[in-house]
Rosetta silent file (secondary structure, phi, psi, omega in degrees, C-alpha in Angstrom):
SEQUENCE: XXXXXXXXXXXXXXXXXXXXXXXXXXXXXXXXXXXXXXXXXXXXXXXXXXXXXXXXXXXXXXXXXXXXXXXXXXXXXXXXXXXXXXXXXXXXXXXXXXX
SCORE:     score description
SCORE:     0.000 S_00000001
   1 L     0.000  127.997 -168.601  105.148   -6.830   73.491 S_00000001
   2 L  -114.319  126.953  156.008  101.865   -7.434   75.707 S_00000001
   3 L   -87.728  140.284  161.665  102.336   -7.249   79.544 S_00000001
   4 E  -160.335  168.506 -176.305   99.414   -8.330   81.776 S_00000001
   5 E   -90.623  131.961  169.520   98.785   -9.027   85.837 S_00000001
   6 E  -131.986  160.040 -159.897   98.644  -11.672   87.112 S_00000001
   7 E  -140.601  109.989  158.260   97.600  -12.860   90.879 S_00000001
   8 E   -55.675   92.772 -173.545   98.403  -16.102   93.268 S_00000001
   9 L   -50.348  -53.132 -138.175   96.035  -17.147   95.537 S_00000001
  10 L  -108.613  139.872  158.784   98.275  -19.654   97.360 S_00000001
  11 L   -35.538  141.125  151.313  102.113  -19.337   99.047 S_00000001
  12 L  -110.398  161.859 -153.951  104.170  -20.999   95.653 S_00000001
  13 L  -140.363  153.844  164.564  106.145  -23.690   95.890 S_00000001
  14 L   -64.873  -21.299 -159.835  108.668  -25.860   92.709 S_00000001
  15 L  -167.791  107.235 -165.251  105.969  -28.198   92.702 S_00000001
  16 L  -127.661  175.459 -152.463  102.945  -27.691   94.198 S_00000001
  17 L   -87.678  -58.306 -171.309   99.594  -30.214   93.983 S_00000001
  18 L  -115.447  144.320  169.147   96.805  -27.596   93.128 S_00000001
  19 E  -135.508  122.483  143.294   97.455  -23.301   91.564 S_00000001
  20 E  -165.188  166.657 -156.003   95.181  -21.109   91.410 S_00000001
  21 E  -160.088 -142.974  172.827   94.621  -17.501   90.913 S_00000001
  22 E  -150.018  163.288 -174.421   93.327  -14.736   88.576 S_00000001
  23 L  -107.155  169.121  170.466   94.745  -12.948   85.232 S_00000001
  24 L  -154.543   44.986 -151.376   94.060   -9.462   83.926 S_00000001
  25 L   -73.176  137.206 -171.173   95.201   -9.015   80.143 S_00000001
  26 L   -20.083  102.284  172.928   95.434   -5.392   78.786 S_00000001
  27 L   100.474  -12.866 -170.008   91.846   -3.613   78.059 S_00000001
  28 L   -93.757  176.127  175.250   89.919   -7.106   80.137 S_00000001
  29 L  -105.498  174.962 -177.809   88.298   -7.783   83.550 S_00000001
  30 L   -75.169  106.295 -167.582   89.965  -10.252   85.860 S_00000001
  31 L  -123.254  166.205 -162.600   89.384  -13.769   84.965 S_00000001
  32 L   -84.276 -123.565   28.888   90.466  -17.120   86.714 S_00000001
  33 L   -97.515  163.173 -156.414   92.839  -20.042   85.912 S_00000001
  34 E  -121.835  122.784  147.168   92.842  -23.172   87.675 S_00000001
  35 E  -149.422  139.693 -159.137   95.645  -26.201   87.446 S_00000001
  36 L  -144.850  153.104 -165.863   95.319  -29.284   89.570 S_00000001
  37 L   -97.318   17.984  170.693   96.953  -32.286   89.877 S_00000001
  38 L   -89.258  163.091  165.909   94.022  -34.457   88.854 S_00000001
  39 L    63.691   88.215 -163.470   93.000  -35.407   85.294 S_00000001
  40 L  -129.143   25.742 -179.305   97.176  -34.923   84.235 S_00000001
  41 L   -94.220   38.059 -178.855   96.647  -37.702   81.305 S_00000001
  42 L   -99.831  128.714  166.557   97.371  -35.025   78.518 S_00000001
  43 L   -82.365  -13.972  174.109  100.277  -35.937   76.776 S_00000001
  44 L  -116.601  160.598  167.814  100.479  -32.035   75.970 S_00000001
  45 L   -53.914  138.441  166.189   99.606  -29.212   77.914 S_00000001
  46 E  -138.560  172.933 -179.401   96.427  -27.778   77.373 S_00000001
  47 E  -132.904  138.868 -179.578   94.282  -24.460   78.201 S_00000001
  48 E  -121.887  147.620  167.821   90.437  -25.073   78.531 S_00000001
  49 E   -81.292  115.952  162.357   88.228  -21.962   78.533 S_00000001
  50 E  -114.850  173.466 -167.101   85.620  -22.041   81.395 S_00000001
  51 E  -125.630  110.392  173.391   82.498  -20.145   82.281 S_00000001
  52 L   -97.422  155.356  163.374   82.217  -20.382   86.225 S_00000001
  53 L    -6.106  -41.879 -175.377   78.489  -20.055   87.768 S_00000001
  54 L   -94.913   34.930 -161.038   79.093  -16.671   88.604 S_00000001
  55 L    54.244   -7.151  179.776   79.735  -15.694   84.534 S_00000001
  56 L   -64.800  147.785  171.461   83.493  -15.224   85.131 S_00000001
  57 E   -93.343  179.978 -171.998   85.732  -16.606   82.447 S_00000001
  58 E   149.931 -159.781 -158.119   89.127  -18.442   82.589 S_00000001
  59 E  -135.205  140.294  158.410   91.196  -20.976   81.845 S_00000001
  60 E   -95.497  143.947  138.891   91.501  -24.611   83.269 S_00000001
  61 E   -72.922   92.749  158.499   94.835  -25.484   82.886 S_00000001
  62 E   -82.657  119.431 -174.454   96.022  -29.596   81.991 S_00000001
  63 L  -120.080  123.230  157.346   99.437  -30.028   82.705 S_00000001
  64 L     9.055 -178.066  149.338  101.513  -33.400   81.690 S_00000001
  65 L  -106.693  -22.838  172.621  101.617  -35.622   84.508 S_00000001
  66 L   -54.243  -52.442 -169.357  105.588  -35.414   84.016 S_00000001
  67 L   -79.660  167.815 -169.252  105.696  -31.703   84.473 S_00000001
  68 L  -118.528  157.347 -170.724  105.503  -29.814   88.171 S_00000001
  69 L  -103.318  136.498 -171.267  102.658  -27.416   88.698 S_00000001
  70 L  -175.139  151.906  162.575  104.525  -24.338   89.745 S_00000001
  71 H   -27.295  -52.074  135.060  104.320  -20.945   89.057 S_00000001
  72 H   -42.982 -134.448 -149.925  106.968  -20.854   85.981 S_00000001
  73 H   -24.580  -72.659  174.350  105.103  -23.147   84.338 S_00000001
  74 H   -30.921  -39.416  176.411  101.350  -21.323   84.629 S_00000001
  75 H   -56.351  -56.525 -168.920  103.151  -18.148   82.940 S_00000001
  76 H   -53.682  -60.616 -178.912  104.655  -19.977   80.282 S_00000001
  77 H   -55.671  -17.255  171.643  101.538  -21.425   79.260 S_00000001
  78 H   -82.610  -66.550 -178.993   99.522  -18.682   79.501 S_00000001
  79 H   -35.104  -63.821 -179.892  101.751  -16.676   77.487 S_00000001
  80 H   -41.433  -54.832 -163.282  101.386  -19.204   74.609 S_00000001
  81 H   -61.457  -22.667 -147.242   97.620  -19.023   74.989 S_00000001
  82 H  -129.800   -4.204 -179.505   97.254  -15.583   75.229 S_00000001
  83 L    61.917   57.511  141.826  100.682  -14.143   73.624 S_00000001
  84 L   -55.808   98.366 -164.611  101.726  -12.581   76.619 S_00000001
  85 L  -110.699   35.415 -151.526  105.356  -11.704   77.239 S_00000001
  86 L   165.402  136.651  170.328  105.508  -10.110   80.804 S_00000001
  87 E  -152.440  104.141  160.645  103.309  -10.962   83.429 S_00000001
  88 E   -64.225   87.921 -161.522  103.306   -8.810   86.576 S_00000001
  89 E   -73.961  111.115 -178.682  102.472  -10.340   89.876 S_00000001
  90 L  -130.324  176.120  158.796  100.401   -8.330   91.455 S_00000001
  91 L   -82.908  120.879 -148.480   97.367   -8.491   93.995 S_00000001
  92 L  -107.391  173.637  160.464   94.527   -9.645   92.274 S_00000001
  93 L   -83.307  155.915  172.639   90.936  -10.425   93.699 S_00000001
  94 L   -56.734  117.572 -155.666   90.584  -13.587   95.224 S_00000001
  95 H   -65.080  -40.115 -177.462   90.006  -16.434   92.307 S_00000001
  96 H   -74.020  -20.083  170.331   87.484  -18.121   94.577 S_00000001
  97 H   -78.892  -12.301  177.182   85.578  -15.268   95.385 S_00000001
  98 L   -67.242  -28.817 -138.348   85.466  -14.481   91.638 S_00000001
  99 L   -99.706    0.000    0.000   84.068  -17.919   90.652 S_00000001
């Protein structure tokens, strides 16, 4: 069983247009994800690994266009990527100040 933190920039919402925030999995530094409600033409979900400017890593997240960008949903999928089974909401640094 892996726990890790994770941190919301943004108020959530059931369905919100853009999420995004930062991760922290067990022994790592704080890295970003991303999910937005452009480029949704994946018929599956997917997690893309990025490199932002400032060398931090993360994840873009492509979600369905069918599916709601929401909080729920960002977990679950991270847990598949990262085999996570607990995620802890905590305060994280700010994702944009990361990137």
């Amino acid at each position: 069983m892996m726990r890790a933190d994770i941190s919301y920039d943004l108020v959530l919402d059931e369905d919100m247009e853009f999420l995004e925030g930062t991760y922290r999995l067990p022994g790592q530094d704080w890295q970003v994800f991303v999910v937005s409600a452009f480029r949704r033409d994946v018929p599956d979900a997917q997690i893309v690994p990025q490199r932002w400017q400032s060398g931090v890593t993360g994840v873009l997240l492509r979600i369905p266009e069918a599916e709601k960008i929401n909080a729920r949903v960002v977990e679950r999928l991270l847990s598949e990527g990262f085999h996570v089974s607990e995620w802890i909401r905590v305060r994280g640094p700010d994702s944009m100040q990361l990137r």
